[in-house]
N, C-alpha and C positions, 0 to 999 in steps of 0.2 A: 504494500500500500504506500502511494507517495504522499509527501504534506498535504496539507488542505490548502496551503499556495500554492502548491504546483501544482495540481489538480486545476486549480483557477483560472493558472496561466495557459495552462495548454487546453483546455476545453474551449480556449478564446480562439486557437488557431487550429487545432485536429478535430477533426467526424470523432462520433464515438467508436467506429471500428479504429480510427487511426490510434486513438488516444491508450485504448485498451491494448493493441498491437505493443506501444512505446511501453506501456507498463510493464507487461509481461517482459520484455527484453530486458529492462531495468533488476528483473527481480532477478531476472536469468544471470547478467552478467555480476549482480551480490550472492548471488549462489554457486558459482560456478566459476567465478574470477576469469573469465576469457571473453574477447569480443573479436574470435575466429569465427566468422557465419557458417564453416563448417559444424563445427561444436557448436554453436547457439540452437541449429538448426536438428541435430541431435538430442536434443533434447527439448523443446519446445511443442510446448501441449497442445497438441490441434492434433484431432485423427484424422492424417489425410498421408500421403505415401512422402519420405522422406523428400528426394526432387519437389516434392509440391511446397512443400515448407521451405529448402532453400529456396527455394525461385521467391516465394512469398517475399520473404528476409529480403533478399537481393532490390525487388522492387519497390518496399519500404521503405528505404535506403537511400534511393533515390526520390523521394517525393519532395518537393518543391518548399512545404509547410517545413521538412525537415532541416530550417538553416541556421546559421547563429543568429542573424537579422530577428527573424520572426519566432524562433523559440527561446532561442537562449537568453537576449539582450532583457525583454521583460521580466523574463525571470531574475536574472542578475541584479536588475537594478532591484527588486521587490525583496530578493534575498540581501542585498545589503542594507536597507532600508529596516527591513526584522533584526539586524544585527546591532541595528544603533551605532553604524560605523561613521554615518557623516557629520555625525556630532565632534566628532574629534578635527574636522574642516578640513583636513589632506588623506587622498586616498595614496597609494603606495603602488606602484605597479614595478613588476620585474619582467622585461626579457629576457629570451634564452632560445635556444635551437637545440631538436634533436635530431639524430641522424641515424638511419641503420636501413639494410640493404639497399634498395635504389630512393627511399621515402627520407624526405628532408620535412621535416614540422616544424614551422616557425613562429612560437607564441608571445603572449602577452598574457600576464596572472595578475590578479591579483591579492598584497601578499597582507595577510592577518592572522595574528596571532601564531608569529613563526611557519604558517602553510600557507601555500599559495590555491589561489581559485582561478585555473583557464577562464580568461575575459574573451579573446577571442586569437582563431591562430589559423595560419595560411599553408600551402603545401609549394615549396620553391620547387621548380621545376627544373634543377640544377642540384648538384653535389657542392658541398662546400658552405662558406660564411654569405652572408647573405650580405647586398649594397644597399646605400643611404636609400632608393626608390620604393624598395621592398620593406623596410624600417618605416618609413612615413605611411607606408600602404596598412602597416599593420597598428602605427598609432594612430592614423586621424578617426578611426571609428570610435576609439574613446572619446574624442573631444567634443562629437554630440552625444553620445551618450553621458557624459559627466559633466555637460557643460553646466559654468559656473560653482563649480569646487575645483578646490588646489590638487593639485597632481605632484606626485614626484615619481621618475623613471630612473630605474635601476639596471646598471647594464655590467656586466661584465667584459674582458680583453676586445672580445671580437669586436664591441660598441663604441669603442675607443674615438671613432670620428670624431675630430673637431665639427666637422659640418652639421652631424648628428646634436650636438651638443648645443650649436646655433640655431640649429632650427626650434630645437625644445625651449629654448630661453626666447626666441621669438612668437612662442605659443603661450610663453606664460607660465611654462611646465619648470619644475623643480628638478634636476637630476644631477645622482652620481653617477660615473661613466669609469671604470677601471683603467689604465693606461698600461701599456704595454713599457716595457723597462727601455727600450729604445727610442723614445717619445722624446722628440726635442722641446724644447720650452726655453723661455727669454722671461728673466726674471726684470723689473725695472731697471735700466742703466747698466744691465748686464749683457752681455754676451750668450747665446747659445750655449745648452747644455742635454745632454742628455740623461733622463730619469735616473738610470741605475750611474750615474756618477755623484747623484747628492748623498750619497752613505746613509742609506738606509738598511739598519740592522736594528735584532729583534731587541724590542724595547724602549726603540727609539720610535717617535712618535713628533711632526710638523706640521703646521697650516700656510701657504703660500698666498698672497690677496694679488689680483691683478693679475696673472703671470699671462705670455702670450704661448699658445701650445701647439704653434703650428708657424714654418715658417714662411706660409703663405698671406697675402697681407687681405684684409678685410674683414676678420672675425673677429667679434668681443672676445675681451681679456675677462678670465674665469679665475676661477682660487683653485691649489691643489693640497690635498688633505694626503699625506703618509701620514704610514701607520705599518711600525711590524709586531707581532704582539709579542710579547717575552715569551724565553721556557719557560713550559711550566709544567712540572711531575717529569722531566726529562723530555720532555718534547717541543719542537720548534717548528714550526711549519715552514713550507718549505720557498715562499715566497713571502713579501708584504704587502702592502696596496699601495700604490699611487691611484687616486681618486680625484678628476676632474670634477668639479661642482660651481652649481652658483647658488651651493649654502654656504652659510656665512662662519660655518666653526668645524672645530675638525672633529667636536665629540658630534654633532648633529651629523655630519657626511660620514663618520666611522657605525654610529648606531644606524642610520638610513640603510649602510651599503650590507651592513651586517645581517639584515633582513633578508635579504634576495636570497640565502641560503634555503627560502622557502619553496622556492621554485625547481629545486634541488629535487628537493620531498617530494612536492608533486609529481616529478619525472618518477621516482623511484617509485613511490604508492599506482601509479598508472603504467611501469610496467612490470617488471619483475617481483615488486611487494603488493600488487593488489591486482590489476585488472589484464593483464598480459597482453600489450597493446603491441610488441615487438612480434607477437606469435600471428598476424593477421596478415591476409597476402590483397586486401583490399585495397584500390587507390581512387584515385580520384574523387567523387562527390562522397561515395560509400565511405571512404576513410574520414573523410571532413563529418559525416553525419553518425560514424563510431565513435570517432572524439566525444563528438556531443554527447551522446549517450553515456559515453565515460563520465561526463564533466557535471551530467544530472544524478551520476548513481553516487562519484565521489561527493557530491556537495551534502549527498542524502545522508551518507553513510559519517562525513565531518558533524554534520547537524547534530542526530542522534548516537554521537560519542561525545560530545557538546552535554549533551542534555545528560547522558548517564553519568558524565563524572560529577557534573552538580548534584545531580540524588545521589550520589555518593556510590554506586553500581559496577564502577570498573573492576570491583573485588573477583565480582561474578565471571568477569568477559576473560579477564587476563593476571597477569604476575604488577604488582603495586613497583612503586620505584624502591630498589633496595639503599640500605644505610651505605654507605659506600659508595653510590654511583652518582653522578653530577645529573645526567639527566633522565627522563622518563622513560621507560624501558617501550613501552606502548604511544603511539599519536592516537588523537581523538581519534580519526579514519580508521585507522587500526580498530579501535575500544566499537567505534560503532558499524563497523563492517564484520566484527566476528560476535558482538552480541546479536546481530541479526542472524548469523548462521549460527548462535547456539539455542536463540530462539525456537528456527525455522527446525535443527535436529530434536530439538522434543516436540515439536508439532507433530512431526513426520514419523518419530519411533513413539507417539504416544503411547499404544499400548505395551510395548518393550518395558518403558521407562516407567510407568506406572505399577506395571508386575514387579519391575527390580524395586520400588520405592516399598510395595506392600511386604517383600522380602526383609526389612532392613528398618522393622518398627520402631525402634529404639532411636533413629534417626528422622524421625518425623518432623519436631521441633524446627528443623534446619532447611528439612523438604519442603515445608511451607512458606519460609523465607526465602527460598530460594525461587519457589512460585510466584512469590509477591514481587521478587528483584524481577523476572521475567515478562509480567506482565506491566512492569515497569516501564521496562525497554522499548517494549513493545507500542505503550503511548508517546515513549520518545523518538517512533519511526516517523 
């Protein structure tokens, strides 16, 4: 079952076959963690001969209703709006590219509470880093969809452009931009220099105002933020930042750029740790409308991990963080994409599960709690 937003939103744009079609797919790829239409299609409830089910899938896939424009975009902004994120006046967005066999994915997320939420993302029709035309192509859909809120753009190495950098600060947009260690820059009344000659090692930490980052002539002068973090417990990493910005401090452009690691997650939670988006041999419109599907099960599955750790419920789903560890052994996605499949396994082995409970009287106390955690959960889908 999806929210009662998302229900809302999509009833405004799918038939009720279409809308019922999308659900089942949603529940299929939380159950099942793959969005290979071969396997979808194995398994997918309709009695009719397997070829009739792919071809179904295949065709749905393509439908028109199925785009980020018309499904996704309402929903996003409605799901940030439940979040009470624009209270806080700047939203956060991270670039990034992934790549594997001949499929190039070029996104935009955006990033809250350490995970990133796919806003919207292109398919390059080339191998490799993507140019300044294909960068513009994928942020100007934000600028009506957000218009009038503060933005800030988080790019890592490949984002480096100066041009990049100019255009964003001609739109108004906030951004850290990584530099690459071979990045010339002109500090005032100085001469040419190259990044990795200002001695930056770990611990050391600078803010630069003005500096010119390119020694082509007609671009504003931006500030550059280093930063390498010290060892710590024996470990040093293995580069530091050089940080293009036109924020004003190096703690503000060091916590900004320190977020995009969320984007990070979302790659990993969407292929290999949740929905195995590397295993599908679909391309074109099909792969753009799998995304989507990913981008509505992961936001479902964020939601209600959201919701179980405030009722206090992630005891039930998974391992707590131990005394010893820095961070949380479990993400919300994690917390709320396996208490739905431990829901959905005692649904499904109810009578199993019931016979072993009536086995094991003396442990009733616990079974009932553990009932109550379930149907918990369950109002947190």
């Amino acid at each position: 079952m999806l929210p009662k937003f998302y229900q809302n939103c999509f009833s405004n744009v799918l038939t009720p076959t279409q809308y019922k079609m999308l659900s089942i797919l949603i529940m299929l790829l939380q159950f099942h963690k793959t969005v290979t239409i071969e396997k979808l299609s194995s398994v997918f409830p309709q009695p009719i001969l397997f070829e009739s089910r792919r071809r179904s899938i295949q065709r749905f896939l393509l439908l028109p209703q199925l785009s980020i424009q018309y499904l996704w975009f309402p929903l996003l902004k409605r799901w940030i709006k439940n979040r009470d994120i624009l209270g806080k006046k700047q939203l956060i967005f991270a670039i990034d590219r992934t790549q594997w066999r001949d499929q190039n994915v070029f996104v935009i997320s955006f990033i809250e509470e350490k995970r990133a939420i796919p806003v919207y993302w292109l398919l390059l029709s080339k191998r490799g880093c993507s140019n300044l035309g294909e960068q513009k192509k994928l942020i100007r859909p934000l600028l009506r969809l957000f218009k009038g809120y503060r933005m800030l753009v988080l790019g890592d190495r490949e984002f480096h452009s100066i041009k990049l950098a100019n255009w964003l600060h001609s739109k108004g947009i906030d951004f850290v931009l990584r530099q690459k260690q071979g990045t010339y820059i002109r500090q005032e009344n100085q001469s040419y220099q190259r990044l990795q000659s200002l001695g930056l090692i770990p611990g050391i930490s600078f803010f630069l105002t003005g500096i010119q980052a390119t020694k082509q002539k007609g671009f504003t002068k931006f500030n550059l933020a280093g930063y390498y973090k010290r060892k710590y417990r024996g470990k040093v990493e293995p580069a530091g930042w050089f940080l293009l910005t036109n924020l004003n401090s190096l703690e503000s452009a060091r916590k900004a750029f320190k977020l995009r690691s969320g984007i990070e997650a979302m790659f990993k939670d969407c292929k290999t740790g949740g929905y195995n988006l590397e295993s599908t041999s679909a391309d074109g419109q099909r792969l753009i409308a799998l995304i989507l599907l990913i981008a509505i099960a992961y936001t479902c599955a964020v939601n209600a991990g959201r919701r179980s750790r405030q009722m206090g419920l992630q005891k039930y789903v998974g391992r707590l963080k131990e005394l010893h560890r820095l961070h949380r052994r479990h993400s919300t996605f994690w917390v709320g994409l396996y208490g739905l499949l431990w829901v959905g396994a005692m649904e499904f082995w109810a009578h199993f599960a019931h016979d072993l409970m009536r086995l094991k009287p003396s442990k009733l106390p616990y079974f009932h709690k553990g009932l109550r955690a379930m149907s918990l959960i369950q109002s947190a889908l």
